[in-house]
N, C-alpha and C positions, 0 to 999 in steps of 0.2 A: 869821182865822188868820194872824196873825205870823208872815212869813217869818222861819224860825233859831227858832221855837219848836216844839217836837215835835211838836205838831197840825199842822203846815203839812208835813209828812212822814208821819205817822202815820196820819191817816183820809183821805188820797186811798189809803196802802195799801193798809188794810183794805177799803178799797170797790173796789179791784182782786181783792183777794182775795176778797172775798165775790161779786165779778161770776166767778171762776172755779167758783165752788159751784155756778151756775145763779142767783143772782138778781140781779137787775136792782137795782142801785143805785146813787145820785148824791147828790151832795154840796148844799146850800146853804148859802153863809159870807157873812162881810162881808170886803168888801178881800180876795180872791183875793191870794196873791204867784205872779207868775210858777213859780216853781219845784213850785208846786203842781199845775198841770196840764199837765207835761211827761209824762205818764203816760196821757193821753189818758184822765183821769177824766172824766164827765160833773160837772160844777159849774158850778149859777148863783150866779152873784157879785152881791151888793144893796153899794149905797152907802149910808154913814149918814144918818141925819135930819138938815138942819141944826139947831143949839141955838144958844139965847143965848150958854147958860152954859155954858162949855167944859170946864167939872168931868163937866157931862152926858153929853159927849160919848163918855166910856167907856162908857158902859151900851150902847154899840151898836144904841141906837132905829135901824129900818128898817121902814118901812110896808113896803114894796115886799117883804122880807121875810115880814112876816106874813102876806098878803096869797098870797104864792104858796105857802107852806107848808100852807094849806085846802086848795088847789088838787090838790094830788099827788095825794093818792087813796093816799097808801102801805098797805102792811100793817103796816109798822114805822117808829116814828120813833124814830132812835136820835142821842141830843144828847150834845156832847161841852164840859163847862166850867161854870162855874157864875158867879153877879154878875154878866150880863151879859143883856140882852136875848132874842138867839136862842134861852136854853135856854126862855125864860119863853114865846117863840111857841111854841114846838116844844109846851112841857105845854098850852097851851090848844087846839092842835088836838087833840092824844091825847083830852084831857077831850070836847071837841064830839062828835068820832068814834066815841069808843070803841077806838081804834088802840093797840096796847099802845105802852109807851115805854119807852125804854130809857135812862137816863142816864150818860154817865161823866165823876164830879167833877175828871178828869185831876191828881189831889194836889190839889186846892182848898178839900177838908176835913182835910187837916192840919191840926194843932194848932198847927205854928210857921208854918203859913201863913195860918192866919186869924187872926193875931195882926197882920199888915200891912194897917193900912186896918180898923181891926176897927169903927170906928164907922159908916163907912159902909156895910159887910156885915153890921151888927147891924141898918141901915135897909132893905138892900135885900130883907133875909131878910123883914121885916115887912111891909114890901110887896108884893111879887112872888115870891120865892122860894120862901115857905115853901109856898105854894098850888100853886106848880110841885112842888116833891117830892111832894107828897099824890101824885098824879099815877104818880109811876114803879112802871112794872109791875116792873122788875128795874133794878140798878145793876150799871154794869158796871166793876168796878176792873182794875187791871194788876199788883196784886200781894196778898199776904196782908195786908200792912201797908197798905193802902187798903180793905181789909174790917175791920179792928181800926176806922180812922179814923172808917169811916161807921157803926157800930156805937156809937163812942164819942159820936157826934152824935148819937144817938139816933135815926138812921133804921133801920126795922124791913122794908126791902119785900127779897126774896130778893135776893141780889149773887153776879154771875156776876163769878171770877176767870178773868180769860183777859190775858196778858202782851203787849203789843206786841210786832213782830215787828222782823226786821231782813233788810236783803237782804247777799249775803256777795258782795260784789265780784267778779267775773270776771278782771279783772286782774290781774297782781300790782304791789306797790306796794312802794317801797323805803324800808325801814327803818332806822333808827340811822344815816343819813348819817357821811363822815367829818369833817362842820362839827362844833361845839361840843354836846354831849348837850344835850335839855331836855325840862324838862319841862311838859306843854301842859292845860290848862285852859280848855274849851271851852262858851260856853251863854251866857245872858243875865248882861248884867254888872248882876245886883242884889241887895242888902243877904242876900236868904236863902241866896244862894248861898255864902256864907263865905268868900268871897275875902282878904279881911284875915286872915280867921286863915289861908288857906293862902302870904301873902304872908309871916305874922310866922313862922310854920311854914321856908319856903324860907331866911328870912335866919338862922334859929340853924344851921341845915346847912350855907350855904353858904361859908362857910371851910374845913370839910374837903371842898368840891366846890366848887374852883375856876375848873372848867372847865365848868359847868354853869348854867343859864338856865334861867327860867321866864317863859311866855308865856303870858296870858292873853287869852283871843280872844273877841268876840262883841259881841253889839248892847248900845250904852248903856241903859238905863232911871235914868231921874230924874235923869240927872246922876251915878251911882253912881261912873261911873271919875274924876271928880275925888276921890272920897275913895279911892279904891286909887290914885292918884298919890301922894297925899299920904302915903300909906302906906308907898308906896316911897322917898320922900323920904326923911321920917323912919328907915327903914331903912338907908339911903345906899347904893341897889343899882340908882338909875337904869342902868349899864348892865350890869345881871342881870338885871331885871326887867323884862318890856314886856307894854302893854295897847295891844291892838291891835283895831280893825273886823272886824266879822264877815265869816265864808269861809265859802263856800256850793258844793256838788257835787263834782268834782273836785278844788280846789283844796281843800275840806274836808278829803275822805279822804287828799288826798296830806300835809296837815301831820299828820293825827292819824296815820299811818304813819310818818311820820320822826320822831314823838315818841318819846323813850325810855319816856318813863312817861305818863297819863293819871293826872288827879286830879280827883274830883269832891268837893269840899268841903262839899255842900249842908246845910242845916239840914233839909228834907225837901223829899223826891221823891217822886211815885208810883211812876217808872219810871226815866226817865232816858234816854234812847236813846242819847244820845251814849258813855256806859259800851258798848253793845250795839256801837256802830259802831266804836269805838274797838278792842273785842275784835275784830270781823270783820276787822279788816284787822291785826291779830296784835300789835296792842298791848298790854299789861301794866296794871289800872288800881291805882287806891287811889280808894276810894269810903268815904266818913261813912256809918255806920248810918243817916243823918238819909233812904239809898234802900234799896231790896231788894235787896242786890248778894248776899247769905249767900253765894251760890253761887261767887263770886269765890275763896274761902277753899275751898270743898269743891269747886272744877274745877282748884285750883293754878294761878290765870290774873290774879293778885291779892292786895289785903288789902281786908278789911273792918272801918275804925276805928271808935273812939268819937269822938263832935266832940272839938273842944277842940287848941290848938296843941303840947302836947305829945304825942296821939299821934300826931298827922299827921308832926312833926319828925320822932319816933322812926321811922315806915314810912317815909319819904323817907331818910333814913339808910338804913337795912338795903335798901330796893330800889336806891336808886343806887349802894351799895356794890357791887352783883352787876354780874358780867359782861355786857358784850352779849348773849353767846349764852345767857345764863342767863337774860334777857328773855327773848331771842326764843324760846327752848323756852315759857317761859309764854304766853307769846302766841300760841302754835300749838294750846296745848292749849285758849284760849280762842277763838279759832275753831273747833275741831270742835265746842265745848259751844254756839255761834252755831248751830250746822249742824244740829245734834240737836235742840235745845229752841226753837230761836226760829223759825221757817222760817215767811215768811207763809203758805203753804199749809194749816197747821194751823192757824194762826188764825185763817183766815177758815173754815175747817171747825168750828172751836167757836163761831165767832160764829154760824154757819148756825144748831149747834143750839139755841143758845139761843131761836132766832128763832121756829125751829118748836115747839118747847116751849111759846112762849107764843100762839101761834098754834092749839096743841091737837092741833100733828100730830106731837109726837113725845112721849117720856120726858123728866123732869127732869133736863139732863146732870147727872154727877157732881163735877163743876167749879161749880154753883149751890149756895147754902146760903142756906136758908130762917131 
């Protein structure tokens, strides 16, 4: 779990909240990031196998993994991610036991996300993956658009929609500072995230918003922010545009609060959480259809675009046009729509039922489709 990637936030959650249901559950990852067991989750952490070949070394081999994962005894094994080793431990014990399994692809059957690396998920699918899906008693998506996905992959085993949650700050956090407005773009800085086009998107606007900045924030992968520099060059807004190291807890919440706007450019999401975190602390987003934001548009706390640098330009216009306080009302109404619909207490109560359901001690919730 990738410290700054949603799983490194999101299933020590849900395993708090599923520990407030009444059951007993705990985590095992590879490479633990500190910030993941500030929550007093239960998680054993395994180290990788060493490899030769350093290409290997993605696939996340861990005996010590495998190995402890026979061991549990669980009722449920519920794996989060896919290409990668751990999900492939987790199906061969479900298969030995007979223990139902739960999988969630976290967007990694997207269509534009299996287009990166597609030669070597066509290998890994041949090998090890395909025999791990056989496998899943139920999938677990976080959105309607991750039930289309695995549908469209042609997996057939019933998929529980149940949304990641979000926790709504206690604090209050200060917003629209009297420094310079901007606007903030937050998550892993890589090729599917659309960053180029929200960079060529910021530079046709920014002559009628000359007092306005765009900051992109978050962890490197492959080298990506060498090409959004380059990007920015070519644009000639090095000091309008800044790509900056990833913020983490506090310092997080406090920049995506001072942000005027949030934009999430992606070409596809499952979920997104940082759109979620951004609303709870009363920010305004602009989200690509590439995530399941719909609800952005029917809570009044956003837009919901088409990719592509003309309509991002066009919603960056018309939302920076508005007043402060014309944010911050959308931003408030996107906290109460956090508070009503995302609350982990209910998610870990539909993840409960699902559990029992496949376990034979309850009904098929109504959130499951066969």
């Amino acid at each position: 779990m990738p410290e700054g990637g949603g799983p490194s936030y999101t299933v020590p959650r849900l395993t708090e909240a599923l520990a407030a249901t009444g059951w007993e559950a705990q985590i095992a990852a590879l490479e633990t990031p500190a910030a993941s067991t500030k929550r007093g989750v239960p998680i054993s952490d395994f180290g990788r196998n060493t490899v030769l070949i350093p290409s290997l070394a993605k696939l996340g081999r861990s005996r010590a993994m495998s190995q402890k994962l026979g061991e549990l005894g669980s009722d449920v094994i519920h794996a989060h991610g896919l290409w990668m080793m751990p999900s492939i431990y987790a199906a061969r014990v479900a298969k030995t036991t007979g223990q139902p399994f739960v999988l969630a692809p976290r967007g990694m059957l997207g269509a534009d996300a299996l287009r990166f690396s597609a030669t070597a998920k066509r290998l890994f699918w041949a090998i090890w993956q395909q025999r791990a899906v056989a496998q899943v008693s139920c999938f677990h998506a976080t959105a309607e658009s991750e039930l289309e996905d695995i549908r469209a992959f042609g997996l057939s085993a019933p998929v529980a929609i149940i949304p990641n949650g979000v926790d709504l700050p206690n604090r209050t956090y200060i917003a629209e500072t009297t420094g310079a407005p901007f606007v903030l773009s937050l998550g892993r800085l890589h090729p599917k995230k659309g960053l180029e086009c929200l960079i060529s998107a910021f530079s046709r606007v920014a002559p009628e918003f000359p007092d306005w900045q765009l900051r992109i924030v978050g962890m490197d992968e492959g080298g990506h922010s060498d090409a959004l520099r380059r990007a920015i060059s070519v644009a000639g807004l090095q000091d309008r545009i800044h790509v900056e190291g990833p913020v983490f807890g506090e310092e997080k919440f406090d920049l995506m609060a001072r942000a005027s706007l949030f934009v999430l450019p992606s070409l596809h999401e499952n979920f997104a959480v940082t759109v979620a975190e951004s609303l709870a602390v009363e920010t305004p987003v602009i989200s690509s259809k590439g995530a399941p934001w719909r609800g952005l548009e029917v809570h009044g706390c956003g837009w919901w675009i088409d990719h592509g640098v003309e309509p991002l330009a066009a919603s960056l216009s018309h939302s920076m046009a508005l007043t402060p306080e014309a944010r911050a009302a959308m931003g408030k109404l996107g906290r109460e729509w956090m508070r009503c619909d995302f609350a982990w207490v209910g998610i870990g109560e539909r993840t409960a039922q699902v559990y029992d359901w496949l376990l034979g001690r309850g009904p098929q919730p109504p959130f499951v489709f066969s």
